[in-house]
N, C-alpha and C positions, 0 to 999 in steps of 0.2 A: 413094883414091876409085875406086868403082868405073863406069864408062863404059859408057851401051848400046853394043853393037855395031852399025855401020854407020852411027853417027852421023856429021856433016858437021863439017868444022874451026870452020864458022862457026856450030854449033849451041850454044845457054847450056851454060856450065859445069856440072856436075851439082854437087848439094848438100852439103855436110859432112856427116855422120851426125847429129850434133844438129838440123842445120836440117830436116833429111830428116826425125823424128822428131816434131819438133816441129809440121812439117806437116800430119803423118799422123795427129798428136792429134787437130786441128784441126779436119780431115776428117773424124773419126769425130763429133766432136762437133756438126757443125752436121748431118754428114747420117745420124748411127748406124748407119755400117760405108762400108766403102771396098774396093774390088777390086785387087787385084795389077796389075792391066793397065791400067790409069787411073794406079795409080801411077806405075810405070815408064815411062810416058808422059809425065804433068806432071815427075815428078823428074829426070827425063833420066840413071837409072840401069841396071842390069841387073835382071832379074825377081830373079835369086839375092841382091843387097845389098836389094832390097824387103823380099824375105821374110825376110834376116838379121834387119831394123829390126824387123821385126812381132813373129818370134819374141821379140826382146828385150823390145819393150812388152810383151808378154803376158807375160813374166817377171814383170814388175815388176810385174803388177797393173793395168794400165793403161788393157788392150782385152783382148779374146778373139778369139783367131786361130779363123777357121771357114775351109771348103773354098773355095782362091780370093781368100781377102782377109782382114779381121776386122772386128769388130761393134764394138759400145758394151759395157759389163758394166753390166746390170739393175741403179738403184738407185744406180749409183756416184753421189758427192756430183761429182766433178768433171762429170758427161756431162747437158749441154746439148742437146738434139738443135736441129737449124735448125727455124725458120717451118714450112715447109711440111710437114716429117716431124711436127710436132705436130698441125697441122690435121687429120690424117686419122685421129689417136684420139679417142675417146668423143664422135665428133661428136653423137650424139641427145642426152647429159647435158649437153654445153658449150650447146646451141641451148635445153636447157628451164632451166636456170641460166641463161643469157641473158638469157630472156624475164622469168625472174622478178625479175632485180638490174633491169632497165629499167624493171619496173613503180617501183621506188623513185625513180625519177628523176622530179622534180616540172619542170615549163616557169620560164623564167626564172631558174634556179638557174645555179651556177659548180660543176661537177666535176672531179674529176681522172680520168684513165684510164690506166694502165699497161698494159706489153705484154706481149703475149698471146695466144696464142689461143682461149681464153673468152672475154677483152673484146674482142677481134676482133668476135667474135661478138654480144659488147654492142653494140658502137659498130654494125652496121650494123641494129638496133632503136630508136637514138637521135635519127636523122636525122629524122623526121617530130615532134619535140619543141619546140616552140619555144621562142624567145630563151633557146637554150641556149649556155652557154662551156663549152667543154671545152679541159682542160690536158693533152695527154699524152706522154710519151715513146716512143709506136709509131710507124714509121711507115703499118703497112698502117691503124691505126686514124685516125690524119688523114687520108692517102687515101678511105676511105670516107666519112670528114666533108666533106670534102673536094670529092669528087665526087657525094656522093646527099644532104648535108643541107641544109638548107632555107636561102633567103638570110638570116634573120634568127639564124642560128647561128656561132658565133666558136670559131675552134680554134688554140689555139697551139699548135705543134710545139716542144718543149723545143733541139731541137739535141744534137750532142753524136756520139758514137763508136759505132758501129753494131757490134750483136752479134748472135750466131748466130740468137737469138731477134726479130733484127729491134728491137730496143730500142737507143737512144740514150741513152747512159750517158757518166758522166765530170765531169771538172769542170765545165763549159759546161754539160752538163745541169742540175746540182746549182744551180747559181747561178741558173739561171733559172728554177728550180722554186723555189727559196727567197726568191725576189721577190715571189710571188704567193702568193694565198688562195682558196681553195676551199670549200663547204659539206660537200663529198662527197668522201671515193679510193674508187673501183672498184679492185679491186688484184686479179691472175692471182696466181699462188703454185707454186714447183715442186715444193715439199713442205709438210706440215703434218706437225707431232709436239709429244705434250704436253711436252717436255725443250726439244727447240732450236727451237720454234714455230715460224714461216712463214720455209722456207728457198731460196735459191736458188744453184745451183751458178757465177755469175758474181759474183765480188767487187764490181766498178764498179757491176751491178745493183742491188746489195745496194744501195750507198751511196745510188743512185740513188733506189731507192721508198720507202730513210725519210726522205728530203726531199720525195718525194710524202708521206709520211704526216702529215709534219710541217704540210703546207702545206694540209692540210684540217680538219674537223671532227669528221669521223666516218669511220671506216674499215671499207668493204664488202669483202672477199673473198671470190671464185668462184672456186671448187676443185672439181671433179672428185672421187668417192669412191676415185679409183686415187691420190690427190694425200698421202691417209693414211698415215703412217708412213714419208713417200719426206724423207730431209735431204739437203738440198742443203750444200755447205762453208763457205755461209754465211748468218746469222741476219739475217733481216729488221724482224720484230718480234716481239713474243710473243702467245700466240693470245689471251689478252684483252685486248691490248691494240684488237684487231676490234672493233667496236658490234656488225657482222651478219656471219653466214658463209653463203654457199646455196650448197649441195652437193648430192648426187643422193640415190634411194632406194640406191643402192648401196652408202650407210657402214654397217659393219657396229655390232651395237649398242652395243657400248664405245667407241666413236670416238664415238659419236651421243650418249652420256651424258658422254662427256669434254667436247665442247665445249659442250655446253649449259650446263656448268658453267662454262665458259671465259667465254663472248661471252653479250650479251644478248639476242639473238635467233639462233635456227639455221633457216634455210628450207632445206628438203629437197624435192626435186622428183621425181613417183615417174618411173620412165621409161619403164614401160608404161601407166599410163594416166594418166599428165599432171597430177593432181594435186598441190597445193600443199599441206606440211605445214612448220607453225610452233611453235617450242617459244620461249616468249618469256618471261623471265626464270623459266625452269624452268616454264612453261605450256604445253600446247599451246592453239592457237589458228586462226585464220580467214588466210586468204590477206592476203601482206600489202597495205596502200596507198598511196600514193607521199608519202614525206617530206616531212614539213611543218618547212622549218627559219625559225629565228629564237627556238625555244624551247628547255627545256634536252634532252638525250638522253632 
């Protein structure tokens, strides 16, 4: 093992090479790239054993080593990025897909919400809804229920093991999502593809949202047009098994005939002029209006 220099007798042990590695996965994953000098800092190694670790992930395929540190690789099924690194893409198409899954949310219903940040972005459009229950396993989206929604509104927090994505996953999750009933999943998604349909790069997630899916009625998904063609490691559900998908004007047109074919309805939001377009069992159609449940799909 190798030791920073000038470290103190009483300073932590420095890492094994696996733990070291394993760390530096970790790191790239929740914040999509990590710097050499952060490293050698937390690891309480030498900058030279850092940059051995890195070389070798990027051997393998793992990361990409860039000037200084190394990145995420574009697209990997394993690379997760954190909460906040996602907040800050395609915020204009997550805020008009928002607006538009929320107009589907009827007052007095029971939803489900998974995590995300699209439904981040739902959840804080839902709070003026009343005698709403919402189920979710986020927690910035209980926070926002939490903190801005109305006293006659009911949110349970599933519980469970907190991942890069801010999502609570795990058995404790599962079991307490599979106790309950919902009319509605709002469901995020970290890839869609006609072959491995709605996928995400965190196994326990996975297991997570088909017990959200299992626990509702009909299944909403809000995807982002970057969300097309992206597989995560693992399969969620498959894309007809969705009622509705709202995605932006920015799927290109064979995605936009794929799933129209897929799901019953496709809301596309344009993102320069805000417009609502509907393709509703291969129709297009009118802006939709907030679900009427109790009858059949």
């Amino acid at each position: 093992m190798d030791e920073t220099p000038g470290l103190d007798t009483g300073a932590k042990r420095p890492a094994l090479a696996r733990q070291r590695q394993t760390l530096i996965l970790e790191r790239v994953r929740e914040q999509g790239g990590v710097r050499v000098t952060d490293l050698v800092r937390e690891l309480g190694v030498s900058d030279m054993t850092v940059r051995r670790d890195l070389e070798l992930l990027d051997e393998r395929g793992l990361i990409e080593k860039v000037h200084g540190g190394a990145a995420a690789i574009d697209g990997s099924a394993l690379f997760e990025p954190g909460f906040t690194v996602k907040s800050g893409l395609m915020e204009a198409e997550k805020g008009l897909i928002a607006a538009s899954a929320a107009s589907l949310v009827a007052p007095g219903t029971a939803i489900a919400v998974s995590a995300g940040t699209t439904t981040y972005a739902l959840a804080k459009r839902l709070t003026d809804i009343p005698g709403l229950t919402v189920l979710t396993n986020s927690v910035p989206v209980a926070d926002v229920l939490y903190r801005d929604g109305r006293s006659d509104q009911t949110v349970i927090l599933s519980g469970g093991v907190r991942t890069p994505s801010d999502a609570l996953v795990g058995p404790f999750a599962v079991e307490v999502i599979r106790s309950l009933h919902v009319d509605s999943v709002f469901m995020g998604t970290h890839g869609m593809d006609p072959r491995s349909g709605l996928t995400t790069p965190n196994i326990l997630e996975a297991e997570t949202n088909r017990a959200l899916i299992e626990a509702g009625r009909r299944l909403i998904v809000l995807a982002d047009h970057t969300k097309w063609g992206t597989i995560g490691i693992s399969s969620v559900a498959r894309l007809q098994d969705a009622d509705t998908i709202v995605s932006d004007s920015g799927l290109d047109p064979a995605a936009r005939t794929q799933l129209a074919s897929s799901v019953r309805r496709l809301i596309l939001v344009d993102v320069i002029g805000g417009d609502v377009h509907i393709i509703e069992d291969g129709v297009v159609g009118q802006p939709p209006k907030p679900v009427k449940f109790g009858g059949d799909r």
